[in-house]
N, C-alpha and C positions, 0 to 999 in steps of 0.2 A: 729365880724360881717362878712357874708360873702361879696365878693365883686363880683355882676355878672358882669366881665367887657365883656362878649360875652353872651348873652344868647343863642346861642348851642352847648357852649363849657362846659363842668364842670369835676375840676381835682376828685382824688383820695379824698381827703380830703373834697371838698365839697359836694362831691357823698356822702360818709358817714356822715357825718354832716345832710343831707338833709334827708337822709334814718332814721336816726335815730330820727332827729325832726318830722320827720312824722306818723311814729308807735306809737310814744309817744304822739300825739297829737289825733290820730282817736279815735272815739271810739270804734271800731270793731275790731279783726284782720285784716292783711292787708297782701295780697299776693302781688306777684311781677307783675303780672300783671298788679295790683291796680296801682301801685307805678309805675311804665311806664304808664299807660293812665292819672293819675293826677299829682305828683309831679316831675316827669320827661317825662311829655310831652313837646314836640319839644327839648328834648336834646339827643344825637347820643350813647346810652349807653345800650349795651348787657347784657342777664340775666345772664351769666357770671361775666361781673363786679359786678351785684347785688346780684350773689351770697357771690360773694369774699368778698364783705364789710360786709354783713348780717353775715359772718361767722366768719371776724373778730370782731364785734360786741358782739355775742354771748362772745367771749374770753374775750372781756375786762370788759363783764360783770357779767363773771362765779365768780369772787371772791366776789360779793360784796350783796348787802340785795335784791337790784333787777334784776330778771333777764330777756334776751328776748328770749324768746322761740319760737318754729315753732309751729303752732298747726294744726288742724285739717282745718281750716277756712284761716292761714296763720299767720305772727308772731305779738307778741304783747308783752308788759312789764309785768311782773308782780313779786310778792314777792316771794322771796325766800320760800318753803312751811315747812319746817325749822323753818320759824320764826310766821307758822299762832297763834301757841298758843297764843303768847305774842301780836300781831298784834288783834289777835280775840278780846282783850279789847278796842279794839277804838267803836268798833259796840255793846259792851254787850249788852244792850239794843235791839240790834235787831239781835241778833244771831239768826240763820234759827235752824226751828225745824220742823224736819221730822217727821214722824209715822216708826215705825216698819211696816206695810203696804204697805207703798209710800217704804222704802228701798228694803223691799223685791221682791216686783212688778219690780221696775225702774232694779235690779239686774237680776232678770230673762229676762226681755227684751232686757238686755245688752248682756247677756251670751248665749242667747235663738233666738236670733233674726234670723228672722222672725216668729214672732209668735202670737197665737189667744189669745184673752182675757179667753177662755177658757180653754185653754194650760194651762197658767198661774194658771187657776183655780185648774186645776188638780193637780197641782204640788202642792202648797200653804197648799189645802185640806179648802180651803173655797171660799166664792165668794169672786170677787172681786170689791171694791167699785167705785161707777160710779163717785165720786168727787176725788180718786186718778186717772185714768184715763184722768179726764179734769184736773186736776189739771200739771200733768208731761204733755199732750199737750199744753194748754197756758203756760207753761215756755219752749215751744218747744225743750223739752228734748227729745220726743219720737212722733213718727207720724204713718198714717196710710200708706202704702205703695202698698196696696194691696189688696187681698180676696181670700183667701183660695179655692180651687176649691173642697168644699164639699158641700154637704146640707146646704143652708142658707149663705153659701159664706159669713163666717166671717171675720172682716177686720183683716191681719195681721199687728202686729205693730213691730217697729224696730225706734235705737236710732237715733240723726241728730248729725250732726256737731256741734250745739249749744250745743249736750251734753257732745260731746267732748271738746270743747272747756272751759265748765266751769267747767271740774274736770282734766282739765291739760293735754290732751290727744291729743297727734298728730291722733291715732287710736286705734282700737279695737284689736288690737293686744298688746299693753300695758298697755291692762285688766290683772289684776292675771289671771291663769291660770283657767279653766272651774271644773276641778278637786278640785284645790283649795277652790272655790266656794262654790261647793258641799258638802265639807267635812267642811267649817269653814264659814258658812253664816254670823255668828255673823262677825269672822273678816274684810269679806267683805264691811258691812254695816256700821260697824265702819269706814271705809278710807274711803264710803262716806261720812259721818257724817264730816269726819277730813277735807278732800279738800273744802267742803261746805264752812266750816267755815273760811276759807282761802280768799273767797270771797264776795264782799258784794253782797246782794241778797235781794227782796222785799218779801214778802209771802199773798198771796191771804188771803183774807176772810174763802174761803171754807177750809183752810187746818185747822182751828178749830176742823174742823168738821170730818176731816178721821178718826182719832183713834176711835172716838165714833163709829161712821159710821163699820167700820171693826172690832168691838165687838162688834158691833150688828150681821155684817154677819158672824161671825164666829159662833153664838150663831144658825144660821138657816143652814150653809153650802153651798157649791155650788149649783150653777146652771146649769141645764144639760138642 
């Protein structure tokens, strides 16, 4: 137990004790900022030191099943991805299931972004269904940021930090490569499918309904 005998003093050891009890406790990622305005408010402690600890941290965590990582959002615990296959049996029962739609779509706005829902359409070579859309917004994987400066000023979409952060991603630059992509959608689709599952996750109502939904529009084609 720690012992505050100052409360505006706190050594090396209690600083990280404290950092680390408190990542482990949020339920969010938690930047440094976080962690200086709540669990080191009124102590005298630079983001230096808070680096220094978070990065020994990361060390003492790199060998073992859980790790802490930086993300997009800021750092947080999580499971070695390594071990999600055999971890993925705590959840069987509620293992997330995507559409081939919902992968393809969420990939193109990843690798494509900023982009129109018609863009999308182009590429795909069908429409795209209006319950994969709301569905990747309310899990606020992807938002509207904007509008296209054409006719009809369609909104452009592009991914959030939520979506970084639940497939492991400090940023979009430790996306496979755009080429890659291109040339191996399946593989793409797959590591989302893999990190998914890595995670526990709820799944709407509506996602029943997209694969029907997306052979049906593939059956009529895009929308122009």
């Amino acid at each position: 137990m720690l012992s505050w005998v100052n409360m505006n003093k706190i050594n090396d050891t209690q600083l990280k004790q404290l950092v680390e009890a408190a990542i482990f406790a949020a339920d969010h990622p938690v930047t440094i900022d976080k962690l200086r305005e709540t669990v080191l408010d009124g102590f005298d402690v630079a983001k230096k030191q808070i680096n220094k600890v978070l990065g020994e941290l990361v060390l003492d965590y790199a060998p073992r099943g859980i790790k802490l990582v930086e993300l997009a959002s800021g750092y947080r615990f999580q499971t070695d991805p390594a071990l999600g296959h055999q971890l993925s049996k705590l959840w069987q029962e509620n293992a997330p299931k995507y559409s081939r739609a919902m992968l393809e779509t969420l990939s193109l706005i990843a690798y494509k972004q900023p982009i129109t829902r018609g863009e999308i359409e182009e590429i795909r070579g069908v429409s795209v269904s209006s319950h994969i859309i709301k569905s990747l917004t309310e899990r606020d994987w992807i938002a509207a940021i904007g509008h296209k400066e054409v006719p009809g000023r369609p909104a452009l979409f592009a991914t959030t930090k939520t979506f970084l952060d639940y497939f492991g991603l400090n940023s979009l630059d430790q996306l496979p490569s755009a080429e890659m992509f291109n040339e191996e959608l399946d593989w793409v689709a797959d590591d989302f499918e893999q990190n998914a599952s890595n995670t526990e996750t709820t799944i709407s109502a509506d996602d029943a309904k997209i694969e029907e939904q997306d052979q049906s529009d593939q059956q009529t084609g895009p929308l122009h």
